[in-house]
DOBARO-693431 format. One record per residue (C-alpha): residue in three letters; y, x, z; residue number from 1. Coordinates in nm, 2 decimals. Example, Ala and Ser with C-alpha at 12.3 -4.5 7.8 and 13.67 -1.06 7.14 Angstrom:
REM DOBARO-693431
<rec kero="Ala" py="-0.45" px="1.23" pz="0.78" kemi="1"/>
<rec kero="Ser" py="-0.11" px="1.37" pz="0.71" kemi="2"/>
***
This chain:
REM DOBARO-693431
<rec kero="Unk" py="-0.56" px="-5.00" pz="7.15" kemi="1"/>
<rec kero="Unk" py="-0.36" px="-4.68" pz="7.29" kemi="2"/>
<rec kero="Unk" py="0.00" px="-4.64" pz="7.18" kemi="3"/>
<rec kero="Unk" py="0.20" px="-4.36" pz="7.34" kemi="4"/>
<rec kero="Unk" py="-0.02" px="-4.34" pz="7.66" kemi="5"/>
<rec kero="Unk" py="0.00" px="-4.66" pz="7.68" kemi="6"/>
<rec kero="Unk" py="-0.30" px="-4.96" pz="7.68" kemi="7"/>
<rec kero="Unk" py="-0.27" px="-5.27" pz="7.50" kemi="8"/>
<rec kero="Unk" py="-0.54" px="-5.52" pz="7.56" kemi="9"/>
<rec kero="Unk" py="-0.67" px="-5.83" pz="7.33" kemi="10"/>
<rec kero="Unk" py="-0.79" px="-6.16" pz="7.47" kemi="11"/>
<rec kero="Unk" py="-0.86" px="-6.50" pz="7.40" kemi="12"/>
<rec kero="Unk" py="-0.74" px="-6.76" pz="7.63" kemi="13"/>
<rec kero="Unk" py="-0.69" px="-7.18" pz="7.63" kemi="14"/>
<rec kero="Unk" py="-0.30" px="-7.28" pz="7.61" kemi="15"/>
<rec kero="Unk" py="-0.29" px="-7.35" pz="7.90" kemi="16"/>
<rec kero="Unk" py="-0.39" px="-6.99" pz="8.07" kemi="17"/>
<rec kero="Unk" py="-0.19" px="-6.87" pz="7.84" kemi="18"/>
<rec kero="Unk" py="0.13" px="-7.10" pz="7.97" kemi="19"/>
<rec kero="Unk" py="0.02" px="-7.01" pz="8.29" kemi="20"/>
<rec kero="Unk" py="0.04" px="-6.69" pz="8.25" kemi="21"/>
<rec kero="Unk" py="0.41" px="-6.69" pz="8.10" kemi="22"/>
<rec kero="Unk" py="0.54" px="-6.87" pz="8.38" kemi="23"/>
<rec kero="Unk" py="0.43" px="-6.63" pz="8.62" kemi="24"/>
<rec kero="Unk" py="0.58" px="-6.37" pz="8.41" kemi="25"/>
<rec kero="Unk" py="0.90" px="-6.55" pz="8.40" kemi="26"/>
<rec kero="Unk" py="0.91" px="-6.64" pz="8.74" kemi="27"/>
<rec kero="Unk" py="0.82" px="-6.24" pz="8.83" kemi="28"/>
<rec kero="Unk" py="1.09" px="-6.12" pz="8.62" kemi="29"/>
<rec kero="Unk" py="1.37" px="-6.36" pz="8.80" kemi="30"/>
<rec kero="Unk" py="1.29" px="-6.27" pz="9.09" kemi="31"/>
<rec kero="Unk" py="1.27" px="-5.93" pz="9.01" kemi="32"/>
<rec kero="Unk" py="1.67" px="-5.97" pz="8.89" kemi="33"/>
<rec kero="Unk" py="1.78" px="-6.12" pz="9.18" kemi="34"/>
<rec kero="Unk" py="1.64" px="-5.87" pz="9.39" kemi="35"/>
<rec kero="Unk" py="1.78" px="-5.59" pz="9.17" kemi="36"/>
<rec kero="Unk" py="2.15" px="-5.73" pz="9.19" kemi="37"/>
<rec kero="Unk" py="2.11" px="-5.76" pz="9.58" kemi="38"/>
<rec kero="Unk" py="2.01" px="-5.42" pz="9.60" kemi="39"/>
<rec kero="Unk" py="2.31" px="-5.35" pz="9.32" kemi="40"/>
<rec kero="Unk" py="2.55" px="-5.50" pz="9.58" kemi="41"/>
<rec kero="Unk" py="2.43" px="-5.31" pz="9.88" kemi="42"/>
<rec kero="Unk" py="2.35" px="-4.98" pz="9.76" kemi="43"/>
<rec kero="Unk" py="2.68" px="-5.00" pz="9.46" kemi="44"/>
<rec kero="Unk" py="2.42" px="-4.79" pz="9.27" kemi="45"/>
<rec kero="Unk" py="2.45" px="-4.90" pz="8.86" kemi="46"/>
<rec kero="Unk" py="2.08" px="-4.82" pz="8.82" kemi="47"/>
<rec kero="Unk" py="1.88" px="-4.93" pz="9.06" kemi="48"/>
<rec kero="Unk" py="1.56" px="-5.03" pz="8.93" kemi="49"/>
<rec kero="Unk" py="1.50" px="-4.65" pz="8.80" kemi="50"/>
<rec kero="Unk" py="1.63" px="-4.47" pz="9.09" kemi="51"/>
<rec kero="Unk" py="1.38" px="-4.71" pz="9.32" kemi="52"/>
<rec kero="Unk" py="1.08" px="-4.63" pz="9.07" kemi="53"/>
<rec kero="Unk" py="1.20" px="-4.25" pz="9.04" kemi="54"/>
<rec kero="Unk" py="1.16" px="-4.21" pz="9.39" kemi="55"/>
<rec kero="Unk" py="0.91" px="-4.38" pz="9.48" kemi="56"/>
<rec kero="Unk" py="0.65" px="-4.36" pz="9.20" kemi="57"/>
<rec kero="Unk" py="0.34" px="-4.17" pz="9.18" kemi="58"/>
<rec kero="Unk" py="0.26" px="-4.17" pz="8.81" kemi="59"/>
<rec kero="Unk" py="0.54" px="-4.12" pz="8.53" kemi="60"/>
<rec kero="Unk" py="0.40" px="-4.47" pz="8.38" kemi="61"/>
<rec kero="Unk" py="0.43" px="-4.67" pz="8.68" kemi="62"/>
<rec kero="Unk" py="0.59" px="-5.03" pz="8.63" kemi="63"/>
<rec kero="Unk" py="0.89" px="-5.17" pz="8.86" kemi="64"/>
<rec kero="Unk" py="0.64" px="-5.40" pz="9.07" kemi="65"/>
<rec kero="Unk" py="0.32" px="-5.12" pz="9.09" kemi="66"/>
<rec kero="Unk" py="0.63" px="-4.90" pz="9.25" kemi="67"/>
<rec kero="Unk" py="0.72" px="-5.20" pz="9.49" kemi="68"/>
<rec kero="Unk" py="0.35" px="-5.32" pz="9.59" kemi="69"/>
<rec kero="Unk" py="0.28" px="-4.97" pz="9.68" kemi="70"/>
<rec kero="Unk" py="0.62" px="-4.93" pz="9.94" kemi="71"/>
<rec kero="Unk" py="0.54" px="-5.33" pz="10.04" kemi="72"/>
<rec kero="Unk" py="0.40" px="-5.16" pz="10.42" kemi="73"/>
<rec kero="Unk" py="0.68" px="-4.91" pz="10.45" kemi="74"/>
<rec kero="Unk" py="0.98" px="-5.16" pz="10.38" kemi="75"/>
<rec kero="Unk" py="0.81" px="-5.35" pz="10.66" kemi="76"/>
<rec kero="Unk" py="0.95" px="-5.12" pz="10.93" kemi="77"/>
<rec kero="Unk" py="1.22" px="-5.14" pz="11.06" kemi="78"/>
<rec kero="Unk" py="1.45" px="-4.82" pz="11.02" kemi="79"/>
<rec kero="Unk" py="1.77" px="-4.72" pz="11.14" kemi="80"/>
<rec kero="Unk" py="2.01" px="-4.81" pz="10.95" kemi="81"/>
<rec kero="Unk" py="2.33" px="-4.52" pz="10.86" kemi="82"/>
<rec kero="Unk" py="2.67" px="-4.64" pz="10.64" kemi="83"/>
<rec kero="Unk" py="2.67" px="-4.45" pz="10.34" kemi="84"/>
<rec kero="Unk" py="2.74" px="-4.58" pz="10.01" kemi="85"/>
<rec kero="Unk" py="2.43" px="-4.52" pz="9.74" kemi="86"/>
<rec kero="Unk" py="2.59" px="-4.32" pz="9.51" kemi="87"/>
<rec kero="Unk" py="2.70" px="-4.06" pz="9.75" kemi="88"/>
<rec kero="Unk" py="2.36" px="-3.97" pz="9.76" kemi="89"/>
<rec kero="Unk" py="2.19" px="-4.09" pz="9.47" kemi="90"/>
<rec kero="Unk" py="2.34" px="-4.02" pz="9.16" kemi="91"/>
<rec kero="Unk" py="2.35" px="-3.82" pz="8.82" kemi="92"/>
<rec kero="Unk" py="2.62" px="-3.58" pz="8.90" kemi="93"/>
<rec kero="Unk" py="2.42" px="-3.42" pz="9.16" kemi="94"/>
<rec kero="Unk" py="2.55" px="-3.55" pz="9.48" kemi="95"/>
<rec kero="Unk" py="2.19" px="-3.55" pz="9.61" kemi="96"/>
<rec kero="Unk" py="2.21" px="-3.17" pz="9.60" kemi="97"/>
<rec kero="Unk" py="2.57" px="-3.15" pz="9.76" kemi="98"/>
<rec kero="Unk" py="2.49" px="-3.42" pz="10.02" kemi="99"/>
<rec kero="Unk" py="2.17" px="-3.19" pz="10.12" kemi="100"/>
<rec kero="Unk" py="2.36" px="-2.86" pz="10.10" kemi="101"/>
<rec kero="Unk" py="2.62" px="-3.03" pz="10.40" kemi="102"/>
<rec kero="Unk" py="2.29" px="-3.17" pz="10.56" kemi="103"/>
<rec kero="Unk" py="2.18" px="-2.79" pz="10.60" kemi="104"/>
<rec kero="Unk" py="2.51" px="-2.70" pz="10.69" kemi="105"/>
<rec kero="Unk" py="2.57" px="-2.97" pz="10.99" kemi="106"/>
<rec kero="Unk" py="2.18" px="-2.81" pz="11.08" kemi="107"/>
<rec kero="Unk" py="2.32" px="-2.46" pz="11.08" kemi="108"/>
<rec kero="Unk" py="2.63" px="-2.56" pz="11.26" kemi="109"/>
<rec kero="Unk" py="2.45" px="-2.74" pz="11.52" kemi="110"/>
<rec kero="Unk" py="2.16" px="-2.46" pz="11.60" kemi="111"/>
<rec kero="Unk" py="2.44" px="-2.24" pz="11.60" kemi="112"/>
<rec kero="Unk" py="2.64" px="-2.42" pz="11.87" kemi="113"/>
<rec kero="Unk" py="2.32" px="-2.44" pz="12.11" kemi="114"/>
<rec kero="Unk" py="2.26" px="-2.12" pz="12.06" kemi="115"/>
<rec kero="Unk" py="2.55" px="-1.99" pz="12.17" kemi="116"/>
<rec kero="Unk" py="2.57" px="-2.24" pz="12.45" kemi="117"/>
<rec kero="Unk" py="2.25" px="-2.11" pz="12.60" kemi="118"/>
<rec kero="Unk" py="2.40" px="-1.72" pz="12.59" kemi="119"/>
<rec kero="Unk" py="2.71" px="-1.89" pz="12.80" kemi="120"/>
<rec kero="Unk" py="2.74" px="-1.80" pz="13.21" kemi="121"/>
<rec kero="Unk" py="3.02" px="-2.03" pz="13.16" kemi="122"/>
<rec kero="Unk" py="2.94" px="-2.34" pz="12.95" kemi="123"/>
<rec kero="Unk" py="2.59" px="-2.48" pz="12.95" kemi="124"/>
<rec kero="Unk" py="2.41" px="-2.82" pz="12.75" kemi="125"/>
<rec kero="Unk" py="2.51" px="-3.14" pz="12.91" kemi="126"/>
<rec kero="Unk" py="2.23" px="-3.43" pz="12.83" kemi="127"/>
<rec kero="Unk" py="2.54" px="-3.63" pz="12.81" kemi="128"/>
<rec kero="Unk" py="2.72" px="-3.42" pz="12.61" kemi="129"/>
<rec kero="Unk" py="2.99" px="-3.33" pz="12.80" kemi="130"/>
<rec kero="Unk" py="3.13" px="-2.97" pz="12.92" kemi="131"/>
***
């Protein structure tokens, strides 16, 4: 059966499958909540199972753990890690556009300095940044 894009599937199974089958469940979506309040404490974002699946999915219908098994490789790396708090960039007052704007800006400013460094006879680019 197919109910707002949606499939729903029929099948006969023993008890026991079936019991089987619920405990996974259970046991997926417990761990799934204590991973989502550990990621609630670190990023202080109040949503973060949406904004994880909005950024990361491919398809509009795509379930919490098909976002997470496809980004299981990538969280592997190891990444450098910068102290911002979640919701300055992430949000739904459109910080992500402000934060960006001051990204472009700090871009500008520092293309602009180099720039006019190189013209200099009396100031030139120090690898240690120094004068």
């Amino acid at each position: 059966m197919i109910c707002n894009n949606t499939v729903y599937l029929s099948i006969l199974v023993s008890k026991e499958l079936k019991s089987k089958y619920d405990q996974i469940y259970l046991d997926l979506n417990h761990k799934k909540s204590e991973f989502i309040k550990k990621l609630k404490l670190i990023s202080q974002s109040t949503d973060c199972e949406t904004e994880f699946i909005n950024a990361f999915f491919e398809n509009p219908n795509t379930s919490f753990f098909e976002t997470l098994l496809s980004q299981v490789e990538n969280l592997k790396d190891k990444f450098d890690k910068f102290k911002f708090r979640h919701n300055d960039v992430f949000d739904k007052k459109g910080n992500v556009k402000k934060f960006s704007i001051r990204l472009k800006i700090l871009d500008q400013y520092v293309s602009n300095y180099k720039t006019i460094i190189s013209k200099s006879r009396f100031f030139k680019e120090s690898i240690n940044n120094t004068f």
